[in-house]
C-alpha positions as CSV (number, residue, x, y, z in Angstrom):
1,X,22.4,29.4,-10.5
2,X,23.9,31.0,-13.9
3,X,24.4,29.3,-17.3
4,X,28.6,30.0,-16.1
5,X,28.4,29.3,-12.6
6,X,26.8,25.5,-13.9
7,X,29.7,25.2,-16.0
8,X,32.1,26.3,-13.4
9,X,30.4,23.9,-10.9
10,X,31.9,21.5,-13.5
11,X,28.5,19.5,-14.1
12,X,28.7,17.0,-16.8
13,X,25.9,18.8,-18.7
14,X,25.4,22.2,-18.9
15,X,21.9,24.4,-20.2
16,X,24.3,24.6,-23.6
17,X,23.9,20.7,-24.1
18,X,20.4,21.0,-23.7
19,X,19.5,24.2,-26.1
20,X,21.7,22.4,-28.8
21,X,19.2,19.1,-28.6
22,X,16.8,20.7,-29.1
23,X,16.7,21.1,-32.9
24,X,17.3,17.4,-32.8
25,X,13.7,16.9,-31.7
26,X,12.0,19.7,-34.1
27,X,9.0,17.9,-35.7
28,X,9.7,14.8,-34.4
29,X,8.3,14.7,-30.9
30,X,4.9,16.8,-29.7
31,X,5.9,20.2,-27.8
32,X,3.1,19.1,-24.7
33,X,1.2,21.8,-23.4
34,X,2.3,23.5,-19.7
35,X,-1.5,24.1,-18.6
36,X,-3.3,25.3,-15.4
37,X,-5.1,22.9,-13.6
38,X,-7.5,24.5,-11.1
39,X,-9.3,21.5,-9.8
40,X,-5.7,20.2,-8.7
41,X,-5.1,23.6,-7.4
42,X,-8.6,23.7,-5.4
43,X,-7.6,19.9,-3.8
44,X,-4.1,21.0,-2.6
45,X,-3.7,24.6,-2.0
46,X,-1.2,25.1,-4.8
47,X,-1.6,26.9,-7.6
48,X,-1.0,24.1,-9.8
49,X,0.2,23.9,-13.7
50,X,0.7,20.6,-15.6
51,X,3.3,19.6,-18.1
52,X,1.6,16.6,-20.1
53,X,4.3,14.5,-21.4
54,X,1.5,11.5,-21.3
55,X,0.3,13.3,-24.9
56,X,3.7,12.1,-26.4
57,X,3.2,8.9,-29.3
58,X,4.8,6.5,-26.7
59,X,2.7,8.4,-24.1
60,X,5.6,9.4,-21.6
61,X,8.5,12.1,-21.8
62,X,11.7,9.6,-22.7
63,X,11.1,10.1,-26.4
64,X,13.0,13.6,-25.9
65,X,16.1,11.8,-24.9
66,X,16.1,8.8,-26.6
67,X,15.5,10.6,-29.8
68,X,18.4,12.5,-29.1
69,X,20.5,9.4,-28.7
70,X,19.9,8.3,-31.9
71,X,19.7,11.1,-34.1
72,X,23.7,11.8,-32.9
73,X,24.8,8.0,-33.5
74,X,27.2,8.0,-36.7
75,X,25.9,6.4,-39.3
76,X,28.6,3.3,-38.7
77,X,26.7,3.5,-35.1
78,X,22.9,3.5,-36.5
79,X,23.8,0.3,-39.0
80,X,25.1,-2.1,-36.1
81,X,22.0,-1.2,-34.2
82,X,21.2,-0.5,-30.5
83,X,20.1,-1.9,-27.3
84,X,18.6,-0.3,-24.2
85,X,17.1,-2.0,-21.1
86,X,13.9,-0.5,-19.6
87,X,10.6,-1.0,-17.9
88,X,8.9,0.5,-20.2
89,X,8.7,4.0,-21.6
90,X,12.6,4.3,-22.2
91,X,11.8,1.1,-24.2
92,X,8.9,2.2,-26.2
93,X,10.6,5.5,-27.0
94,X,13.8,3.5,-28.6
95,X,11.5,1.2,-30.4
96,X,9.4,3.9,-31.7
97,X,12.5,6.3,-33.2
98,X,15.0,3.9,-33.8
99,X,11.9,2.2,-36.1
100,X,11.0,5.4,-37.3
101,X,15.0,6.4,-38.2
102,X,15.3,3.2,-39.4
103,X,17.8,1.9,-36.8
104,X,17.3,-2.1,-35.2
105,X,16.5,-2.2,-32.3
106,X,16.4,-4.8,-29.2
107,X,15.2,-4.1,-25.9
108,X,15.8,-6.0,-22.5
109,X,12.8,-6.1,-19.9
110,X,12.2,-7.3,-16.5
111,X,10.1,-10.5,-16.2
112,X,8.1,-8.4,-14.3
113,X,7.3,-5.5,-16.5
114,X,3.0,-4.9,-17.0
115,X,2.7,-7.0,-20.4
116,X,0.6,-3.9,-21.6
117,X,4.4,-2.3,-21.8
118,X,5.7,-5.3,-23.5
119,X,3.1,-5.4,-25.9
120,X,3.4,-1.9,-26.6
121,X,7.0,-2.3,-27.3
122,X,6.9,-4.6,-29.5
123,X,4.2,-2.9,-31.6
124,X,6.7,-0.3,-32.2
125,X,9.2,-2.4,-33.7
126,X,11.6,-3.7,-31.0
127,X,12.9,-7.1,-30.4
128,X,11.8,-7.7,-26.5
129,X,14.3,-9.7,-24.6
130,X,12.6,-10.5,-21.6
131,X,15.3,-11.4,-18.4
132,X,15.6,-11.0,-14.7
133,X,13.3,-9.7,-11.9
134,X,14.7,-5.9,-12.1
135,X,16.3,-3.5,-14.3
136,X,19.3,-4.1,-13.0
137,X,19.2,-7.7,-14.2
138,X,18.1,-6.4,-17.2
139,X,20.9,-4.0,-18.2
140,X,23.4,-6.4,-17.2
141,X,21.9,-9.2,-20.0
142,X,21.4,-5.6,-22.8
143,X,25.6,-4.6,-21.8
144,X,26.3,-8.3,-22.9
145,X,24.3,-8.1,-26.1
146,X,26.1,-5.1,-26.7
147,X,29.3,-6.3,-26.1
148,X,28.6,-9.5,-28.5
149,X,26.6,-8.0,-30.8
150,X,27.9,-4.6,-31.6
151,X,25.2,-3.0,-30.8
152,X,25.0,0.8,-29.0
153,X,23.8,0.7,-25.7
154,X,21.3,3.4,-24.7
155,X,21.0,4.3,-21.4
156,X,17.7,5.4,-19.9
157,X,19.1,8.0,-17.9
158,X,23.0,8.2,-17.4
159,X,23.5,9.3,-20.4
160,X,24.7,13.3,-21.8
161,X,22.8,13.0,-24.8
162,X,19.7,11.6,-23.0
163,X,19.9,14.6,-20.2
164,X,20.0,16.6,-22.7
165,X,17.0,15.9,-24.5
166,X,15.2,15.7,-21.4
167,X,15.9,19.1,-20.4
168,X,14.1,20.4,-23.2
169,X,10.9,19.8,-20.7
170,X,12.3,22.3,-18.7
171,X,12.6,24.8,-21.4
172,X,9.7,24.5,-22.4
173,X,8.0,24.8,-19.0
174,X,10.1,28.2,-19.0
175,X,8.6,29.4,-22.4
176,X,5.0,28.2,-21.8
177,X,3.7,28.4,-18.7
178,X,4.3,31.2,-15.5
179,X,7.0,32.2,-13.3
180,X,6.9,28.8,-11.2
181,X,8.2,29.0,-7.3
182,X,9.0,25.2,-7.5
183,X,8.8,22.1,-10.0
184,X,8.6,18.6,-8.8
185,X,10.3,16.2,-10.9
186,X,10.0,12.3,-10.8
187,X,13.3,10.8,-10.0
188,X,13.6,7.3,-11.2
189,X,17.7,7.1,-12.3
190,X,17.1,11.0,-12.5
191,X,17.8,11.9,-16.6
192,X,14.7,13.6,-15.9
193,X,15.2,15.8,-12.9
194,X,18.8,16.4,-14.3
195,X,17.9,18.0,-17.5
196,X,15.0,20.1,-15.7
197,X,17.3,21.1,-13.6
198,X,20.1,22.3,-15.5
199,X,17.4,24.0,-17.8
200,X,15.7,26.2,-14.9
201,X,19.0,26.7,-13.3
202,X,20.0,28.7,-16.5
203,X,17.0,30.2,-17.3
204,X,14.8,31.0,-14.4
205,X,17.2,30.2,-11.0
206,X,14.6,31.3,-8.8
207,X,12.6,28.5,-9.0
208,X,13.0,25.6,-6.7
209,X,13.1,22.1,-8.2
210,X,12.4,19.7,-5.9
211,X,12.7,15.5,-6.5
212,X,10.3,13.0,-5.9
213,X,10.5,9.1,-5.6
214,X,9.1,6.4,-4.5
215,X,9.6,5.9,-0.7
216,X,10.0,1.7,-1.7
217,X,12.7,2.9,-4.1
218,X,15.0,6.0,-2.1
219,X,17.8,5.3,-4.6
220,X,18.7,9.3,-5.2
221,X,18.1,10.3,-1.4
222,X,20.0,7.5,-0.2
223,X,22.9,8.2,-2.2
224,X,23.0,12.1,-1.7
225,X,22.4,12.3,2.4
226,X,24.6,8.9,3.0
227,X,21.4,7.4,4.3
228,X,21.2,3.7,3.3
229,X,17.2,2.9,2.9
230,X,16.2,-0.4,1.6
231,X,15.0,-0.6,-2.0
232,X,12.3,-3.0,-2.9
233,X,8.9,-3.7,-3.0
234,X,5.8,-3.8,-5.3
235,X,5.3,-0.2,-6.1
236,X,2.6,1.6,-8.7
237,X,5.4,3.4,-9.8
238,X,7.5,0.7,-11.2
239,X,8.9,3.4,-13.8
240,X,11.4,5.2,-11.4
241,X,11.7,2.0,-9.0
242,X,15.6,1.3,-9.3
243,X,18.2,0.5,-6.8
244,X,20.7,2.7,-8.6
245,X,21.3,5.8,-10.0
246,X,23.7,7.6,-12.3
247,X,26.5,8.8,-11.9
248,X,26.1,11.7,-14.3
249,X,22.6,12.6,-12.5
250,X,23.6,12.3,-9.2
251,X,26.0,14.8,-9.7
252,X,23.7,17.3,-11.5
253,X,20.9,16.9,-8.8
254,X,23.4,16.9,-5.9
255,X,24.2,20.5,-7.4
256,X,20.6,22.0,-8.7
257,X,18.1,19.8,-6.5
258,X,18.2,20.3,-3.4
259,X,15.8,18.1,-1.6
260,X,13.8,15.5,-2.5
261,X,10.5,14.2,-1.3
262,X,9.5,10.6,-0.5
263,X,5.9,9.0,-1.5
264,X,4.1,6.4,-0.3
265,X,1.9,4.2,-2.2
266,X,-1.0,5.1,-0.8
267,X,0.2,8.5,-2.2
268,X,0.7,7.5,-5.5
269,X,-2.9,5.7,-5.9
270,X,-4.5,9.2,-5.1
271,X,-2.6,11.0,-7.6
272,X,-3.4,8.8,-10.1
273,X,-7.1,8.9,-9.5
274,X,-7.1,13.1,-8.9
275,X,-5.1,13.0,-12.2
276,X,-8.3,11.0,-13.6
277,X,-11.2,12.3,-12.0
278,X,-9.9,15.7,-11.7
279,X,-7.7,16.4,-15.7
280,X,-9.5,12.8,-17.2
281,X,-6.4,12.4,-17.9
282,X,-3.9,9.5,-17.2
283,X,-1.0,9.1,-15.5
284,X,0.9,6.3,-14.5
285,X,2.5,5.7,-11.0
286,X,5.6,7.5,-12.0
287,X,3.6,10.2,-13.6
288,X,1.9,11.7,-10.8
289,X,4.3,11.3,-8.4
290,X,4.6,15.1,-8.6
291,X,1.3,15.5,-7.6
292,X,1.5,12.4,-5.1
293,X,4.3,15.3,-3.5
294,X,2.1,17.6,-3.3
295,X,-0.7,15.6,-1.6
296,X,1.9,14.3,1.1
297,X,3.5,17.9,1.7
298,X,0.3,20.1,1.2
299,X,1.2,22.9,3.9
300,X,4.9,23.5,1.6
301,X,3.9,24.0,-1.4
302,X,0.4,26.3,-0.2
303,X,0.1,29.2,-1.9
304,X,2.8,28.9,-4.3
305,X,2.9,28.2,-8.2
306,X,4.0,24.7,-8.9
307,X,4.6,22.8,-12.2
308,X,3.9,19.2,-12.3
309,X,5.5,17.0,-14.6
310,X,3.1,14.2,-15.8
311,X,5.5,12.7,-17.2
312,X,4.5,9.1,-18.4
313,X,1.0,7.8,-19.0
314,X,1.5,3.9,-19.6
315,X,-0.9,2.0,-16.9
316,X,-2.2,-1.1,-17.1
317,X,-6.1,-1.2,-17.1
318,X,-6.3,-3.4,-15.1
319,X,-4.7,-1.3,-12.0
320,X,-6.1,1.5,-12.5
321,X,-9.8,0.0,-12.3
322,X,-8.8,-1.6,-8.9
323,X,-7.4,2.2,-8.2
324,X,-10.4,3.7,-8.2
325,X,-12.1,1.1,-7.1
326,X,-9.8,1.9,-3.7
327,X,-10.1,5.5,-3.7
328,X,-14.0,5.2,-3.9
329,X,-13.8,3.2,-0.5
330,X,-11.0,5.7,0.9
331,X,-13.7,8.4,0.7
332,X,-16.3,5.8,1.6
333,X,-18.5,6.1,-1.8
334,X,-18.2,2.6,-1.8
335,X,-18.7,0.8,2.2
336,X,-19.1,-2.3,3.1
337,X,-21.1,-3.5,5.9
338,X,-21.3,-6.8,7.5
339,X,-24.8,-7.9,9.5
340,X,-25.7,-10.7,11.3
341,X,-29.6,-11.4,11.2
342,X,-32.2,-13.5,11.9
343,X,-32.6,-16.5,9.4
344,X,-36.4,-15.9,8.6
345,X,-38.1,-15.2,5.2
346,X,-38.5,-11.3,4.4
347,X,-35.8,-10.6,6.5
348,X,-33.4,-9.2,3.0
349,X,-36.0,-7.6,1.7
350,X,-36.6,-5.9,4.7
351,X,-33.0,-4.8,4.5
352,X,-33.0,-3.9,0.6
353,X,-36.1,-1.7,1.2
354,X,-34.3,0.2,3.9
355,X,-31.3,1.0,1.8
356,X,-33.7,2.2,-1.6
357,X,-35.1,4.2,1.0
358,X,-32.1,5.8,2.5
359,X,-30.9,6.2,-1.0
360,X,-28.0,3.5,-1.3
361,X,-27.5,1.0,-4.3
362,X,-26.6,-1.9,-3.7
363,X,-23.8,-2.9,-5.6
364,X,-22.7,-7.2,-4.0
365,X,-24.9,-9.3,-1.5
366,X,-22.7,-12.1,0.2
367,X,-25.9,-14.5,2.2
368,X,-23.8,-17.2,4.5
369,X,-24.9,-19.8,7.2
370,X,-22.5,-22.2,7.4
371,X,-19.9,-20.5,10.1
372,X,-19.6,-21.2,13.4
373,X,-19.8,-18.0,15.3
374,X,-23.3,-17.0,13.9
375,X,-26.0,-18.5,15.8
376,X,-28.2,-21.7,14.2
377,X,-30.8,-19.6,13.8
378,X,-28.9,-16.8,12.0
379,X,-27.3,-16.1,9.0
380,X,-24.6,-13.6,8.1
381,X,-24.9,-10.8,5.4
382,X,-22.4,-9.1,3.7
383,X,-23.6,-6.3,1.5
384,X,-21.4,-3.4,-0.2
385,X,-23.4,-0.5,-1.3
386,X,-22.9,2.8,-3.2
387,X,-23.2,5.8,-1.5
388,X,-23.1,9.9,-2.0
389,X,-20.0,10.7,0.7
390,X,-18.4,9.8,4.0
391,X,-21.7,11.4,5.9
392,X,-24.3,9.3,3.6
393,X,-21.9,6.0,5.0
394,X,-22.7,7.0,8.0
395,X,-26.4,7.8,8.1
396,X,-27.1,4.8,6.7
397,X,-25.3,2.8,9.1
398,X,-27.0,4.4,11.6
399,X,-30.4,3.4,10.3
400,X,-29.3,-0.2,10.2
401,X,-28.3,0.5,14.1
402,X,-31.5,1.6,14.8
403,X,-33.6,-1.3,13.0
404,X,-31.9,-3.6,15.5
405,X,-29.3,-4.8,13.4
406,X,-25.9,-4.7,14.6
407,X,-23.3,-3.2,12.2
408,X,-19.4,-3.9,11.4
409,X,-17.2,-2.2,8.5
410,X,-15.3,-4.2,6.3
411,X,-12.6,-3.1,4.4
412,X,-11.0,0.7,4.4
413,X,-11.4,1.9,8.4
414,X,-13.4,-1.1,9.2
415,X,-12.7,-5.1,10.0
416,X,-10.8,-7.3,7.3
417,X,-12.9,-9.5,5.0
């Protein structure tokens, strides 16, 4: 689609809006890198390029937008202050240039939101309201400070200023990196995918942008096929979990995207780790849903050149240790194995010997007698060891079969602890 037929379409924001924000963010925001990623590429058939917006200050793309915002308030506007509400990285990015252009700032959060986002927040000069269970609670208590307080409210993503800055991603995806077949763009409220869109539909309308959210959080897809989905749920990508979107975006994306692909969680955990052991790089849920896209629709995107947005880096240590913790088990470099043996002295280091032998480390040792469905004379062993790869797993529980000792899994593909 052409620059005119966009504006004919009537879309609220055109490839104009976003060219003319972009000397607006000149100096004041990192032009990422567009970059090949040949290990991604190798894992799922793509030819695979990555646009990190995880190297911004704040870590995450909605400093282009928000920055935007600001720098076009009046300077009536930028002395009354704003207020946004956010789970995060729209947050972080007010704080950070509303501090830096020296306009106050207060920000409204979800109870819920990872304190490592609060924190961060704060450090950057914001005043954290903290109120509800969802952003939806939250922008209704930020559109009441703005109405008592004067303040500007900022939207994350409905917003023609905010589209327009984030289209500048696009642009530069255009300027950097190759002739892509398809992008796949996050879509939380979908600023993001909006301004991408718009940029490659003027610039390079050969290329296919395609959507991606969380399946616990269909907000887009429901409302562009009429298909009501539920949306809830604990999801790793809390930062494009809402239950509704703009009405600005949906129009844009209803025009320029024209399909979008749900993720699962289970997804989204792999994508973060192939982000990490595959770039060491980070991504947060929301970040690598692109990839998490990729992974769930491999036999699409083969053979073609795909940009990834990684567009938001902000995850809580915490998770992502248990992250790859998980994904070790997934590819069973981690198993766990229960036993039950004979309660007689020698009988664990008999065990222990076996394993250094077969090459496993032991990494936890759970010795119990005390339940009822092991025999008096028995005891039950639990032991999680570290192994090479799926075949390792299974030659040594094989060798465990063969000393006589009877063998469950626990955990991934096996019984429940």
């Amino acid at each position: 689609m052409s620059v005119k037929v966009a504006a004919e379409a009537g879309l609220p924001v055109t490839l104009a809006d976003v060219e003319a924000a972009r000397p607006l963010l000149a100096g004041a925001i990192l032009r990422t890198p567009t970059l090949r990623a040949p290990r991604l590429s190798a894992l799922t058939g793509a030819d695979v390029w990555v646009k990190y917006e995880n190297f911004q200050v704040t870590a995450s793309f909605k400093e282009r937008g928000a920055l935007v915002k600001l720098a076009r308030l009046s300077p009536e506007e930028a002395r009354r202050g704003v207020v946004a509400m956010s789970a995060g990285n729209h947050a972080q990015a007010v704080a950070c240039h509303g501090t830096r252009l020296g306009i106050s700032t207060t920000i409204v959060m979800p109870e819920t939101t990872p304190q490592v986002k609060v924190m961060a927040t704060e450090a950057f000069g914001a005043h954290v309201v903290l109120h509800g269970d969802t952003v939806a609670d939250a922008q209704g208590e930020a559109e009441r400070i703005s109405r008592e307080e004067g303040r500007v409210f900022v939207h994350p993503y409905d917003d023609r200023d905010v589209i327009a800055g984030q289209g500048s991603i696009g642009l530069e995806m255009i300027e950097d990196g190759p002739q892509f077949d398809a992008v796949l763009a996050p879509i939380g409220g979908g600023g993001l995918a909006s301004g991408v869109a718009l940029a490659f539909a003027g610039r390079s309308p050969q290329t296919e942008i395609v959507g991606v959210e969380a399946a616990l959080y269909p907000a887009m897809w429901s409302a562009l096929t009429g298909i009501a989905r539920p949306c809830g749920g604990p999801t790793l990508a809390e930062g494009i979990a809402v239950h509704n979107v703009g009405a600005l975006t949906r129009t844009i994306i209803r025009a320029l995207v024209p399909s979008i692909v749900l993720v699962d969680e289970t997804a989204l955990e792999r994508a973060v780790n192939a982000f990490l052991t595959n770039q060491k790089t980070l991504a947060e849920g929301a970040g690598a849903a692109g990839l998490a896209a990729l992974l769930t629709e491999p036999e699409r995107f083969a053979g073609r050149t795909v940009g990834l947005i990684l567009c938001g880096g902000n995850i809580d240590p915490r998770m992502l240790a248990g992250i790859i913790l998980r994904e070790l088990e997934r590819e069973e470099r981690i198993v766990s194995f229960r036993l039950t043996i004979l309660d007689r002295p020698g009988m664990l280091g008999r065990i222990a010997t076996l394993l250094g032998k077969l090459g496993a480390n032991i990494l936890e040792v759970h010795h119990r007698r005390t339940f009822l469905d092991v025999p008096a004379k028995g005891t039950r062993l639990d032991l999680t060891v570290e192994t090479r790869d799926q075949a390792h797993a299974q030659a040594i529980e094989a060798a465990l079969e063969a000393e006589g000792l009877p063998v469950q899994r626990l955990g991934a593909g096996g019984i429940d602890w």
